[in-house]
PyMOL Python script that loads the backbone (N, CA, C, O; Angstrom):
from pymol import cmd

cmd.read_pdbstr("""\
ATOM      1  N   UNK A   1       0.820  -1.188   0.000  1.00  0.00           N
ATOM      2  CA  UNK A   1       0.000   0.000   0.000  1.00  0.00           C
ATOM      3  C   UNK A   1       0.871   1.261   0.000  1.00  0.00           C
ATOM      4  O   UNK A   1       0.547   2.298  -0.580  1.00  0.00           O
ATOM      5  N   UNK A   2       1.631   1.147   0.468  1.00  0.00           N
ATOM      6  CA  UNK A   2       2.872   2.597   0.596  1.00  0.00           C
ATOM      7  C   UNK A   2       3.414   2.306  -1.134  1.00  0.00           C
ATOM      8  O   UNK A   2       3.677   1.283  -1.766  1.00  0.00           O
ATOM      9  N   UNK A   3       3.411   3.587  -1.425  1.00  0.00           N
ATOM     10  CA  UNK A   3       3.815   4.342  -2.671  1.00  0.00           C
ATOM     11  C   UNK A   3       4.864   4.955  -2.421  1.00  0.00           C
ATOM     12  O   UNK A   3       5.099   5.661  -1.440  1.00  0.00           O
ATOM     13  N   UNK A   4       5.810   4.606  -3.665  1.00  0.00           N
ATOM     14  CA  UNK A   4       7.140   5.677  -3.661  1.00  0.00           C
ATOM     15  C   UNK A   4       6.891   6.327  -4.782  1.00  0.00           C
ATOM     16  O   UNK A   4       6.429   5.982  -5.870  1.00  0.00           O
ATOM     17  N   UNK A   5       7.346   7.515  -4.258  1.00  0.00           N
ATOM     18  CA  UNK A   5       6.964   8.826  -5.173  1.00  0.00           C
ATOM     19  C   UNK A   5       8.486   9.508  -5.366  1.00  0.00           C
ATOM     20  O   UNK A   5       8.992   9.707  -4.261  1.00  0.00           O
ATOM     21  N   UNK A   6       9.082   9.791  -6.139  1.00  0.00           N
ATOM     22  CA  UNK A   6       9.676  10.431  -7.231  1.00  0.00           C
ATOM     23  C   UNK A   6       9.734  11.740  -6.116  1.00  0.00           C
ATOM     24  O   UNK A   6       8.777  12.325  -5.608  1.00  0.00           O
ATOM     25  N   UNK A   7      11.595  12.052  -5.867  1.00  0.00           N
ATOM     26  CA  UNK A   7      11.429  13.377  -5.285  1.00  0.00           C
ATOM     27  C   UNK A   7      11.215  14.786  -5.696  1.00  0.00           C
ATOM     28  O   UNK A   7      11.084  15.790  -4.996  1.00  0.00           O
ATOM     29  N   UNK A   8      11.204  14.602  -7.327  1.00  0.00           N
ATOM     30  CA  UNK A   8      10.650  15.883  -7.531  1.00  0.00           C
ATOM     31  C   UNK A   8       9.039  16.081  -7.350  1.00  0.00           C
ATOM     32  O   UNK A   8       8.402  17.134  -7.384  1.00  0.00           O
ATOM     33  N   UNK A   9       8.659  14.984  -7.183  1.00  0.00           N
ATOM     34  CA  UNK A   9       7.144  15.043  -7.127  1.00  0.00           C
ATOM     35  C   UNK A   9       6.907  15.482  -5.348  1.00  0.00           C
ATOM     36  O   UNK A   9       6.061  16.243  -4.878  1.00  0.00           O
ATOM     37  N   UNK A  10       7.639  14.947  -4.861  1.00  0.00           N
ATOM     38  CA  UNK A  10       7.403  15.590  -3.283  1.00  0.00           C
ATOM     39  C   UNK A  10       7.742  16.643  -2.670  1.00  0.00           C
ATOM     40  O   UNK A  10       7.319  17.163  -1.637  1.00  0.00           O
ATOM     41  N   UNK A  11       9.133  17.119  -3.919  1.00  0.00           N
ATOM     42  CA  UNK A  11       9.376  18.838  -4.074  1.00  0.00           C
ATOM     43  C   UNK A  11       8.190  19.565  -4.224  1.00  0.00           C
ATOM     44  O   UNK A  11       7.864  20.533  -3.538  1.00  0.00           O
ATOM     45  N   UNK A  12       7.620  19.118  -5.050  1.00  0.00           N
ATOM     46  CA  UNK A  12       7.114  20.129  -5.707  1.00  0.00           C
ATOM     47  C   UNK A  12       4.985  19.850  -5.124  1.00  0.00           C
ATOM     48  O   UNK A  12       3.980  20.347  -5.633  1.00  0.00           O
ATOM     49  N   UNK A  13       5.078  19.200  -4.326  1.00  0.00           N
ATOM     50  CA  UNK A  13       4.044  19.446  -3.224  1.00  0.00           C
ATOM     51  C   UNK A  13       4.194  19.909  -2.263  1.00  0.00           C
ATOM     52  O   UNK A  13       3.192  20.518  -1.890  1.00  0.00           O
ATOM     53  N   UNK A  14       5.499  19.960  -1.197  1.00  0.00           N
ATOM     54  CA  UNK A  14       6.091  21.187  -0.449  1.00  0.00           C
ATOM     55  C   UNK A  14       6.115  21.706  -0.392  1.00  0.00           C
ATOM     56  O   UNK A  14       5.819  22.268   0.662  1.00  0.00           O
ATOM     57  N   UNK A  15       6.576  22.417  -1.644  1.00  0.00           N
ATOM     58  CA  UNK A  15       6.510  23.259  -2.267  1.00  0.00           C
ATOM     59  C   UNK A  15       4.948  24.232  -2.317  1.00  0.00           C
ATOM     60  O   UNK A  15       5.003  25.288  -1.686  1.00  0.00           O
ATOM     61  N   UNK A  16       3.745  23.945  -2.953  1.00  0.00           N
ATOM     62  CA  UNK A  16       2.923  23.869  -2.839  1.00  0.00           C
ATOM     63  C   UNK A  16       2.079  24.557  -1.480  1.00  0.00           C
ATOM     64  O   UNK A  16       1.138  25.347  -1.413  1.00  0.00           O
ATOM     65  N   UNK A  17       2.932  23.824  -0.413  1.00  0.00           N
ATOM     66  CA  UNK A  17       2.270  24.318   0.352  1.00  0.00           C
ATOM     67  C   UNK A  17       3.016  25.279   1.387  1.00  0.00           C
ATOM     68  O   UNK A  17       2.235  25.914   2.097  1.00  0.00           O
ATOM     69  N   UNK A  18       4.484  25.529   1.630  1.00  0.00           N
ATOM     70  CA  UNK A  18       4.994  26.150   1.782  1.00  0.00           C
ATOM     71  C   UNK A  18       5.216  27.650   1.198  1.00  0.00           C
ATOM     72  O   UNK A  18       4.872  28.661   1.811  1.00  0.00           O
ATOM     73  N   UNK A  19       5.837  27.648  -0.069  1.00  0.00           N
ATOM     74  CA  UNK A  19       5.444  28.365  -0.732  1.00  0.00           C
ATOM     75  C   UNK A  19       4.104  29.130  -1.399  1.00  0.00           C
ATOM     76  O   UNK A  19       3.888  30.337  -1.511  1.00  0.00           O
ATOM     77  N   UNK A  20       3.453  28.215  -1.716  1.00  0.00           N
ATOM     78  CA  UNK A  20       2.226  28.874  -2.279  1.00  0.00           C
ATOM     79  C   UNK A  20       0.946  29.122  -1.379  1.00  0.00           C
ATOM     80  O   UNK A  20      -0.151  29.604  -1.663  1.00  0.00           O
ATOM     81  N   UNK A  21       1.547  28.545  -0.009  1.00  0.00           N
ATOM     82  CA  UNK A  21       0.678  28.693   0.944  1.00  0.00           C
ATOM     83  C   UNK A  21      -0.863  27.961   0.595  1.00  0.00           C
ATOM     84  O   UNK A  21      -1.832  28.677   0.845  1.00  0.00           O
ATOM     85  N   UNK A  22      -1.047  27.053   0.226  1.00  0.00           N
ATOM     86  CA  UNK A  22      -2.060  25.877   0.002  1.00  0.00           C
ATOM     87  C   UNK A  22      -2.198  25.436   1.204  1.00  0.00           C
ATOM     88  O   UNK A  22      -1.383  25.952   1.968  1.00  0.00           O
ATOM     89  N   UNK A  23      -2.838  24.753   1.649  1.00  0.00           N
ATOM     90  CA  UNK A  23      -3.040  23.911   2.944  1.00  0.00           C
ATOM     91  C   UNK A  23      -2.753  22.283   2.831  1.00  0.00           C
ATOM     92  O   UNK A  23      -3.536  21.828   1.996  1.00  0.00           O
ATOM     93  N   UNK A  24      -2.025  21.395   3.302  1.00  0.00           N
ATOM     94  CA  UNK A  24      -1.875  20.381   3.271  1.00  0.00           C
ATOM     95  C   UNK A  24      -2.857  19.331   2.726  1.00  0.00           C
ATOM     96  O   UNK A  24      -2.641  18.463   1.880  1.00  0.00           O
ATOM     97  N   UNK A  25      -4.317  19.689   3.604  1.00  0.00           N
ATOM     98  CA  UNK A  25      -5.266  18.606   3.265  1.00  0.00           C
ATOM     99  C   UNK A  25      -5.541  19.196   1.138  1.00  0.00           C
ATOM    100  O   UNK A  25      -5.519  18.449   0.159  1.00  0.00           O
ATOM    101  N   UNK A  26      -5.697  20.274   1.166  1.00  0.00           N
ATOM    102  CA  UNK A  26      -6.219  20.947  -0.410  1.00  0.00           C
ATOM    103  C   UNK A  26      -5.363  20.335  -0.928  1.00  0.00           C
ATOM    104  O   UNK A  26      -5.860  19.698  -1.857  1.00  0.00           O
ATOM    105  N   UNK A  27      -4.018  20.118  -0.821  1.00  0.00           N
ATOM    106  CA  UNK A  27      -2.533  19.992  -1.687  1.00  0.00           C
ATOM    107  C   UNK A  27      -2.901  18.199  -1.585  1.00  0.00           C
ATOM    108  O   UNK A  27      -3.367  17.529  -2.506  1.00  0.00           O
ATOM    109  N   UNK A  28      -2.675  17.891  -0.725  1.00  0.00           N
ATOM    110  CA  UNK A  28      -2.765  16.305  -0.911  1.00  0.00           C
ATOM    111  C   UNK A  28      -4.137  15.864  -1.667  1.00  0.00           C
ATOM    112  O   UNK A  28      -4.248  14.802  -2.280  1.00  0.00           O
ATOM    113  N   UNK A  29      -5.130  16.802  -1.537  1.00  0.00           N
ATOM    114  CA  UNK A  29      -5.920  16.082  -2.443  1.00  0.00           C
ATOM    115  C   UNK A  29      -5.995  16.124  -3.918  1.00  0.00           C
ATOM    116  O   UNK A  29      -6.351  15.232  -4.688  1.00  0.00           O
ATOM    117  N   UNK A  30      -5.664  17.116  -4.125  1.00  0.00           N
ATOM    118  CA  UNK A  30      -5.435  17.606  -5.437  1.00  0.00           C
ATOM    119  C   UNK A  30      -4.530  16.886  -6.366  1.00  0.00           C
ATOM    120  O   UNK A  30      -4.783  16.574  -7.530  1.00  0.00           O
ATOM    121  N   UNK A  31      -3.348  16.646  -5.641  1.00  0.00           N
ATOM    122  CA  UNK A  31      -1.992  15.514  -5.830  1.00  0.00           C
ATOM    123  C   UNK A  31      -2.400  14.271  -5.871  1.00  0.00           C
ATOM    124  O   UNK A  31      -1.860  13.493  -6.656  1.00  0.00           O
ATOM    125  N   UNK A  32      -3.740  13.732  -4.781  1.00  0.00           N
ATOM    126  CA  UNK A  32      -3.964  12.143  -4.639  1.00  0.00           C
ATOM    127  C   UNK A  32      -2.887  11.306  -4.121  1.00  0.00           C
ATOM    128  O   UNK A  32      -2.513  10.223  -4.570  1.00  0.00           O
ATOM    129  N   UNK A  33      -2.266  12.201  -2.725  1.00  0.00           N
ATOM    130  CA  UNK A  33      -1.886  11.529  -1.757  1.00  0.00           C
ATOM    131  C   UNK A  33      -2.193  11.421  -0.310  1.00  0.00           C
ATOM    132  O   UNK A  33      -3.213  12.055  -0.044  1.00  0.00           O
ATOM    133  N   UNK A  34      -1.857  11.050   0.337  1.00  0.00           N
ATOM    134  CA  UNK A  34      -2.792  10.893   1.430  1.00  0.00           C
ATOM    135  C   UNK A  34      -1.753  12.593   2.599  1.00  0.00           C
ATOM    136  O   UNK A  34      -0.608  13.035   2.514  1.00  0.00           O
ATOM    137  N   UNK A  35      -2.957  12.982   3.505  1.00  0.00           N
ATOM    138  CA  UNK A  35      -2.880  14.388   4.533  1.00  0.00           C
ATOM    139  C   UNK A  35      -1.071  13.900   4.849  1.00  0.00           C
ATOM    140  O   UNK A  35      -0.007  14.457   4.579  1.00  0.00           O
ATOM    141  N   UNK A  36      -1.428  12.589   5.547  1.00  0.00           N
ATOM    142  CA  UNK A  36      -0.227  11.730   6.587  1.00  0.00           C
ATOM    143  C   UNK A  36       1.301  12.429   5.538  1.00  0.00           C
ATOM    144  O   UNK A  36       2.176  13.291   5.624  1.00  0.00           O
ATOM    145  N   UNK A  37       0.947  11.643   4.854  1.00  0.00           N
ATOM    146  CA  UNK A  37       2.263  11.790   4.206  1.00  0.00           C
ATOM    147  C   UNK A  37       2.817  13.292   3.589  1.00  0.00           C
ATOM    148  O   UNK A  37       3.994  13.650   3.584  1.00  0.00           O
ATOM    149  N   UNK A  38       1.975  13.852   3.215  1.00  0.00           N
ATOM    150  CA  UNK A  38       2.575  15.504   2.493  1.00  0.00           C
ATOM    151  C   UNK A  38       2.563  16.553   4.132  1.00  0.00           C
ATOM    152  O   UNK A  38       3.055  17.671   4.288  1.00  0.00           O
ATOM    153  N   UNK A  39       1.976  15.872   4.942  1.00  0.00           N
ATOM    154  CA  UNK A  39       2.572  16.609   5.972  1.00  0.00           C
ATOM    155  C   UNK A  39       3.953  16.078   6.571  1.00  0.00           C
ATOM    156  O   UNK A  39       4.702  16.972   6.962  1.00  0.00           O
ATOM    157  N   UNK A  40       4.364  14.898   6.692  1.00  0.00           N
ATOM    158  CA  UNK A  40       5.513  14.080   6.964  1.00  0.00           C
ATOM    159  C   UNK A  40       6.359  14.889   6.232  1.00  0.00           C
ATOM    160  O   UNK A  40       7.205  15.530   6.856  1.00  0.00           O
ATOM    161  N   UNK A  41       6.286  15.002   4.813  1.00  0.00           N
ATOM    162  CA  UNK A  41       7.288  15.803   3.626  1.00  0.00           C
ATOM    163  C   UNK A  41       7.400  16.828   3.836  1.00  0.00           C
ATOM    164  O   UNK A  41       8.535  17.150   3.485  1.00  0.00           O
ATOM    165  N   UNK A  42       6.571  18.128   4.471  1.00  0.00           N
ATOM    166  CA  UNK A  42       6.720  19.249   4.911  1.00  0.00           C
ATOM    167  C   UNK A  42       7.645  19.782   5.979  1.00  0.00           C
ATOM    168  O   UNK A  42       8.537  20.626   6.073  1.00  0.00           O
ATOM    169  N   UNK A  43       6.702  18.450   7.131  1.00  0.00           N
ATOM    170  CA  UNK A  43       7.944  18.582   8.403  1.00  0.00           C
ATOM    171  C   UNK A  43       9.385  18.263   7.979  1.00  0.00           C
ATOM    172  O   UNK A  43      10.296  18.708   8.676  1.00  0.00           O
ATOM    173  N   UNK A  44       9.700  17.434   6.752  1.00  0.00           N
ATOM    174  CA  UNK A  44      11.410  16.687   6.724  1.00  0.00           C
ATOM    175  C   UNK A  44      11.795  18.323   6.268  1.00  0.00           C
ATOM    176  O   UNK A  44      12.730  18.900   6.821  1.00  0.00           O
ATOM    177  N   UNK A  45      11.182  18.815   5.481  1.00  0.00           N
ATOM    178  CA  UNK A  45      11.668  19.901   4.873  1.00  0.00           C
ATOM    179  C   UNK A  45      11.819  20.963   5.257  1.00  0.00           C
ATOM    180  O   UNK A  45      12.533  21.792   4.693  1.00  0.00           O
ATOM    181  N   UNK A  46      11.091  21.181   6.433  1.00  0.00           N
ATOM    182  CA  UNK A  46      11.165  22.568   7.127  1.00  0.00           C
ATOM    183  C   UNK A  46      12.647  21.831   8.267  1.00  0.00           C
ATOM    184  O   UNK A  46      13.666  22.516   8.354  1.00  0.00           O
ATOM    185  N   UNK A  47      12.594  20.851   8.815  1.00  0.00           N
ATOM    186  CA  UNK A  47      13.918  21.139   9.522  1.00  0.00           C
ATOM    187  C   UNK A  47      15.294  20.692   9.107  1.00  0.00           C
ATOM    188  O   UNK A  47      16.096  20.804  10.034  1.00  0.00           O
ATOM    189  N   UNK A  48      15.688  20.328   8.250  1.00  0.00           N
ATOM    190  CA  UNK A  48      17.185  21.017   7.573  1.00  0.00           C
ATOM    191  C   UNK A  48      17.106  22.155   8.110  1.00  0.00           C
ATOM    192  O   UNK A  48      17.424  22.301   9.290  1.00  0.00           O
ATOM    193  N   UNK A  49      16.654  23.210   7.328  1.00  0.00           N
ATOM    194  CA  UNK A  49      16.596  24.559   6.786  1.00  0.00           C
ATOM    195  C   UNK A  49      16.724  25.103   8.123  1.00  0.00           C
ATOM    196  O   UNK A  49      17.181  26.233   7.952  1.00  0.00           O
ATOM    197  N   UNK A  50      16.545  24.879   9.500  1.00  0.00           N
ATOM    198  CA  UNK A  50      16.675  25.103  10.585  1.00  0.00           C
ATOM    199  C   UNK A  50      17.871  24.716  11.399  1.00  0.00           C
ATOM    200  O   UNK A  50      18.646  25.358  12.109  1.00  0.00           O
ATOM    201  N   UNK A  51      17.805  23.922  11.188  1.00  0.00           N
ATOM    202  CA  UNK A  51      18.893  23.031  11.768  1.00  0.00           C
ATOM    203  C   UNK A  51      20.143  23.667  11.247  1.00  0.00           C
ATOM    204  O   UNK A  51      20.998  24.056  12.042  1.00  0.00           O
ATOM    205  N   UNK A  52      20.347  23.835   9.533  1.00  0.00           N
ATOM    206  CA  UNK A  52      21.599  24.306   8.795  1.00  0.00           C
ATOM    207  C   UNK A  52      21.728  26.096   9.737  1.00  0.00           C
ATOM    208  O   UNK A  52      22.718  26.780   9.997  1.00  0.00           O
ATOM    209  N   UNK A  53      20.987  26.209   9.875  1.00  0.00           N
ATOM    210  CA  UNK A  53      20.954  27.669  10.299  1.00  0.00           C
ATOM    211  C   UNK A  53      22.122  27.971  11.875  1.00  0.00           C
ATOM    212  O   UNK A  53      23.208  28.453  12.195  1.00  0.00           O
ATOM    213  N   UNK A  54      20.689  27.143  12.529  1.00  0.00           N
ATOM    214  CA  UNK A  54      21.872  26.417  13.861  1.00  0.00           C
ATOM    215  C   UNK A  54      23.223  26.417  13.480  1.00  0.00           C
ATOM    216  O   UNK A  54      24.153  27.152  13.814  1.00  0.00           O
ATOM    217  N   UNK A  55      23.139  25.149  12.476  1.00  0.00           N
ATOM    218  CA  UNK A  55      24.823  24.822  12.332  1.00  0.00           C
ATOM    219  C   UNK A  55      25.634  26.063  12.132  1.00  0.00           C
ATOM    220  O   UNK A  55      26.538  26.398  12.897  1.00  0.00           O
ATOM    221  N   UNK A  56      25.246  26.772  10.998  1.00  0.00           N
ATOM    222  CA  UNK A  56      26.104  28.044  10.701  1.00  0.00           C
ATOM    223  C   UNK A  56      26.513  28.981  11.925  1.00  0.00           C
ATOM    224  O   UNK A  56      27.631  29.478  12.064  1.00  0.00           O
ATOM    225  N   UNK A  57      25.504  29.134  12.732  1.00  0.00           N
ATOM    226  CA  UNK A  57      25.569  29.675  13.711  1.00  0.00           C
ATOM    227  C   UNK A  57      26.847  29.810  14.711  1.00  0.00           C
ATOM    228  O   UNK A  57      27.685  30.649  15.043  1.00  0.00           O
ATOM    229  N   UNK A  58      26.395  28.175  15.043  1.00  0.00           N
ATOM    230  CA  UNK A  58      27.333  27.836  15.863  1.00  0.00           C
ATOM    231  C   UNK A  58      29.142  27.404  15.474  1.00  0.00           C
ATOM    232  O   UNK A  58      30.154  27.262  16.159  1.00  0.00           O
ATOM    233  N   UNK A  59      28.769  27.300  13.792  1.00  0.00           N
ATOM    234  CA  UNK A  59      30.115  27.117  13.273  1.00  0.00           C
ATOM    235  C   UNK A  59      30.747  28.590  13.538  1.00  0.00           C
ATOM    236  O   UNK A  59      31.907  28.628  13.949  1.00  0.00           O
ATOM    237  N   UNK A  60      29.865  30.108  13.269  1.00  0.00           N
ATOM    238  CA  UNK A  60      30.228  31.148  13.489  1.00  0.00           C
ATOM    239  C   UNK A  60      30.659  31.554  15.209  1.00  0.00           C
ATOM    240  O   UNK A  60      31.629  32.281  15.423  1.00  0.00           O
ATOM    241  N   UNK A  61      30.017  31.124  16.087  1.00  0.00           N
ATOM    242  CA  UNK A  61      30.319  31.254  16.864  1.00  0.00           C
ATOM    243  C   UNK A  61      31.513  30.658  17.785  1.00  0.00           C
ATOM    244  O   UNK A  61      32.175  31.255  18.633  1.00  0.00           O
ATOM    245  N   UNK A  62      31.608  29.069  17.297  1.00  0.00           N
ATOM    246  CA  UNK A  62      33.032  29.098  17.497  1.00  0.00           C
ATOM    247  C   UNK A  62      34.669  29.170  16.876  1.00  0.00           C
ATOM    248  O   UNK A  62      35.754  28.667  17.170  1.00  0.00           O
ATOM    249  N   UNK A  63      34.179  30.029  15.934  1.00  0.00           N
ATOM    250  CA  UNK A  63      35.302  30.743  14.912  1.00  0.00           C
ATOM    251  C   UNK A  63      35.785  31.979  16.121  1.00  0.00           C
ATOM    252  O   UNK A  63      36.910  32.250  16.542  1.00  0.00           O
ATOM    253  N   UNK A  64      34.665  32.475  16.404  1.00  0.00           N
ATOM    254  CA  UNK A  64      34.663  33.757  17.276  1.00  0.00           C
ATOM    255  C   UNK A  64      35.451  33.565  18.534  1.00  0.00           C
ATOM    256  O   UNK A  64      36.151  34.431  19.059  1.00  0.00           O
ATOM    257  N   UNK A  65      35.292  32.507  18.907  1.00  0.00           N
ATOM    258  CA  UNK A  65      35.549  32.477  20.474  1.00  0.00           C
ATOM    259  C   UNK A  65      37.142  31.760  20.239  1.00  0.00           C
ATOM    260  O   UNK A  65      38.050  32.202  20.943  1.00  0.00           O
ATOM    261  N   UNK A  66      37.427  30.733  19.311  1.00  0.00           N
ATOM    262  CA  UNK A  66      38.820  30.820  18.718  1.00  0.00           C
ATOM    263  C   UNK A  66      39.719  32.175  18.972  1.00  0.00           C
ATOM    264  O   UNK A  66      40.617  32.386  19.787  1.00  0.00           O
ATOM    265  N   UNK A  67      39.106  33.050  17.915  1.00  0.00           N
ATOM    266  CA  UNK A  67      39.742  33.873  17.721  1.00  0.00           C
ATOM    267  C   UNK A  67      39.735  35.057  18.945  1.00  0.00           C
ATOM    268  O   UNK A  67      40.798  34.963  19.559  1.00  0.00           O
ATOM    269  N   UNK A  68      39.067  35.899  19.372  1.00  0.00           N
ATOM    270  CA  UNK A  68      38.937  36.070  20.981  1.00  0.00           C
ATOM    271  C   UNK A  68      40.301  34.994  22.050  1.00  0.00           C
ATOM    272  O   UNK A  68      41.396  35.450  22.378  1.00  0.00           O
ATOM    273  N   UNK A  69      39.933  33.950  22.299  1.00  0.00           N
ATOM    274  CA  UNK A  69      40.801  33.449  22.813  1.00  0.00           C
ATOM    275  C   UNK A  69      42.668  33.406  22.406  1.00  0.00           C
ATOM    276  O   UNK A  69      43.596  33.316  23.209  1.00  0.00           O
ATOM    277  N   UNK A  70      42.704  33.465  21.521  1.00  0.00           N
ATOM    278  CA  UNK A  70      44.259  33.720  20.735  1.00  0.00           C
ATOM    279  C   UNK A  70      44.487  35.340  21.041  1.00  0.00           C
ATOM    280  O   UNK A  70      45.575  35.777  21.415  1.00  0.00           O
ATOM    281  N   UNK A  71      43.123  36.303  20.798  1.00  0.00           N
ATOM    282  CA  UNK A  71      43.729  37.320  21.318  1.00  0.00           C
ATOM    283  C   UNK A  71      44.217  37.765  22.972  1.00  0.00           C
ATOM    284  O   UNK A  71      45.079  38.477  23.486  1.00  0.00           O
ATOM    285  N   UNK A  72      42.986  36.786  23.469  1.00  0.00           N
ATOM    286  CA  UNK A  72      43.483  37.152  25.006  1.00  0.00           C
ATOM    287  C   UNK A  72      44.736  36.370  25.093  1.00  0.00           C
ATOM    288  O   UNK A  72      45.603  36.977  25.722  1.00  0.00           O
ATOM    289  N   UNK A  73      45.065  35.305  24.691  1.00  0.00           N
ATOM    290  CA  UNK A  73      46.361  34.925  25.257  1.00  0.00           C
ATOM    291  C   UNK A  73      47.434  35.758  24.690  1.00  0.00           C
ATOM    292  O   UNK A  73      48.386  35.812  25.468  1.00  0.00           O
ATOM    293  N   UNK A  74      47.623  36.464  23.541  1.00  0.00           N
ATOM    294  CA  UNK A  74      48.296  37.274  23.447  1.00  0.00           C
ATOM    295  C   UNK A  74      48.391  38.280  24.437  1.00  0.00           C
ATOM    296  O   UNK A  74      49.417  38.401  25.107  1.00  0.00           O
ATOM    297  N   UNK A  75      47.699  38.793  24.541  1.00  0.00           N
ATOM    298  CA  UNK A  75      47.421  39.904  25.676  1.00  0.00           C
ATOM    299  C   UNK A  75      48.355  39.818  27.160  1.00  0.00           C
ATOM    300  O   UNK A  75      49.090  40.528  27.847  1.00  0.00           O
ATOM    301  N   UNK A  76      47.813  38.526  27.128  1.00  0.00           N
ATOM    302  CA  UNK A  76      48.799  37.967  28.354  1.00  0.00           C
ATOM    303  C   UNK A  76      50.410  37.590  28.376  1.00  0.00           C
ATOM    304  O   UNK A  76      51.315  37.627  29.209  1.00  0.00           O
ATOM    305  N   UNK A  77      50.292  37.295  27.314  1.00  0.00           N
ATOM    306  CA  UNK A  77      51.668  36.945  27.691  1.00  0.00           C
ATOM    307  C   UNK A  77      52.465  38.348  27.032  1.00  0.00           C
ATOM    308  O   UNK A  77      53.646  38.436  27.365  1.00  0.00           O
ATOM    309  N   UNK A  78      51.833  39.666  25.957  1.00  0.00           N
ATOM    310  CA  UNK A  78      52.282  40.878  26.746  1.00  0.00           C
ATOM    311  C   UNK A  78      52.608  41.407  27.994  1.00  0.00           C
ATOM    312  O   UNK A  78      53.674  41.887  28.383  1.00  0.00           O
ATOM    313  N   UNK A  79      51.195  41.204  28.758  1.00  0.00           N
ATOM    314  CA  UNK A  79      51.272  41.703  30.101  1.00  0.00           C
ATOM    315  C   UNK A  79      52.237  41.445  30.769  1.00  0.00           C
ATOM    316  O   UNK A  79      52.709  42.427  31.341  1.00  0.00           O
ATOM    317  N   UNK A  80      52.972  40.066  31.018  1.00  0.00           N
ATOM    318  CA  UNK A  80      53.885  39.393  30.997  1.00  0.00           C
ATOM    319  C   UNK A  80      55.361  39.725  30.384  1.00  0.00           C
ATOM    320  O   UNK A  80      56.409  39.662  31.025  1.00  0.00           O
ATOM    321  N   UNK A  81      55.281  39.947  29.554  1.00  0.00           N
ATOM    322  CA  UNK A  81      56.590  40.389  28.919  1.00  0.00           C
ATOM    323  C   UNK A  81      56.987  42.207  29.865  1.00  0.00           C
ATOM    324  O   UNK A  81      57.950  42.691  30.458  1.00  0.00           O
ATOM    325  N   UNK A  82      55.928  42.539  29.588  1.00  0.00           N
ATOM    326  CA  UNK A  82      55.932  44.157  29.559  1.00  0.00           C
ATOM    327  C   UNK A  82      56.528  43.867  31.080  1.00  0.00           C
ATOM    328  O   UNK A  82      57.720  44.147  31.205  1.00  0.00           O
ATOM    329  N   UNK A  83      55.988  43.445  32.018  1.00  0.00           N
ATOM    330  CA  UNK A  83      55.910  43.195  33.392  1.00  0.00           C
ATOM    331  C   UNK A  83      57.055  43.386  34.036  1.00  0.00           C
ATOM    332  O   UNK A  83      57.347  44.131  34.972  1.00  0.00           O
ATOM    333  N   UNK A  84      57.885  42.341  33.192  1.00  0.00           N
ATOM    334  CA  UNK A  84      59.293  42.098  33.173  1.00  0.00           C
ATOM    335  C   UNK A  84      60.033  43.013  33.048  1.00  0.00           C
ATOM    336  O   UNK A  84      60.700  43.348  34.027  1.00  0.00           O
ATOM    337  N   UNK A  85      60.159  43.691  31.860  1.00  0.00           N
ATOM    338  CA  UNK A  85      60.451  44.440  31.671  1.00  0.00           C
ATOM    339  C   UNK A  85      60.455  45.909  32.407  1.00  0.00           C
ATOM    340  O   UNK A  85      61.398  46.696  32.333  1.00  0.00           O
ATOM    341  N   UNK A  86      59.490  46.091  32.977  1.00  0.00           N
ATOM    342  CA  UNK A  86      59.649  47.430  33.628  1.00  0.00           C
ATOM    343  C   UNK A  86      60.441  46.821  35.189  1.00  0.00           C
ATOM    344  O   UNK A  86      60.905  47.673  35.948  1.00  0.00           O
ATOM    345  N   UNK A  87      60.508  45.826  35.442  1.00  0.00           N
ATOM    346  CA  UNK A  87      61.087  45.123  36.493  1.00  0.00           C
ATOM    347  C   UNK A  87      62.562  45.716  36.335  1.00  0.00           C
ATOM    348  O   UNK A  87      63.102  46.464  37.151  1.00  0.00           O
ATOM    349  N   UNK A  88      63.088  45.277  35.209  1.00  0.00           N
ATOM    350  CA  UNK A  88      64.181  44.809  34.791  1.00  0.00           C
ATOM    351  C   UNK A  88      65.021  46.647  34.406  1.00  0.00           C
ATOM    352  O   UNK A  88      66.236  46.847  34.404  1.00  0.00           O
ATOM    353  N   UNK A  89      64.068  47.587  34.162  1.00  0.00           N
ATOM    354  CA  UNK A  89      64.596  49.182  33.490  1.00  0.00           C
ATOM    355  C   UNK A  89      64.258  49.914  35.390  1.00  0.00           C
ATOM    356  O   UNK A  89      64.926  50.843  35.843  1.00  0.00           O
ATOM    357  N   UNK A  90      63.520  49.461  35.901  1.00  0.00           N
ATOM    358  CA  UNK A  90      63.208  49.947  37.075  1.00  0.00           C
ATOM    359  C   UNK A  90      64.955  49.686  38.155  1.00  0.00           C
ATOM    360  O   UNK A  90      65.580  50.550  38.770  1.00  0.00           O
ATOM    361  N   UNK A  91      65.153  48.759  38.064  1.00  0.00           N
ATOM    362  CA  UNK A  91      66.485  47.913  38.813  1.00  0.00           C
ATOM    363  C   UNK A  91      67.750  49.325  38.258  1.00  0.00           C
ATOM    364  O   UNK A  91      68.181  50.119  39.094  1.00  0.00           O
ATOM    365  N   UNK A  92      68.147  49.389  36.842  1.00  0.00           N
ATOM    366  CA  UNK A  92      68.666  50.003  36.720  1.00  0.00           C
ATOM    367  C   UNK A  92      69.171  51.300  36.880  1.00  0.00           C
ATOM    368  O   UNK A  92      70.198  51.640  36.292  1.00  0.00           O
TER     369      UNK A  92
END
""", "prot")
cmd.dss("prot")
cmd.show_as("cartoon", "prot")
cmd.util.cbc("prot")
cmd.orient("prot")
């Protein structure tokens, strides 16, 4: 009883209703598939597109905190150097 359908054909009922703002039950009937399933295809499709977002996100965010962190340790081991140094011109 389960039908495999061709993914441009399930594109392009997603589509349908995402885009063209149709309603699931109108779209599946029109198509002659069943509510169950073109809503199943909707939900797969709406979360990638979320999820990738996340990902980017968080790929951006720990680029950030990388880089932040390399600067503070620089920082420090200025502070450090400098430290010394006035130690060392102070003595003299």
């Amino acid at each position: 009883m389960n039908k495999k359908y061709p993914d441009e054909f399930k594109q392009e009922a997603v589509r349908q209703v995402i885009e063209k703002g149709h309603s699931v039950p109108d779209a599946a009937k029109r198509l002659g598939i069943s509510d169950k399933s073109l809503y199943y295809w909707v939900s797969k499709a709406k979360v990638p597109a979320s999820q990738s977002a996340e990902q980017e996100e968080i790929r951006k965010l720990k680029a950030e905190l990388k880089r932040v962190t390399e600067e503070r340790n620089i920082l420090k081991e200025a502070a450090v150097y400098f430290a010394i140094e006035s130690k060392t011109s102070t003595r003299s």
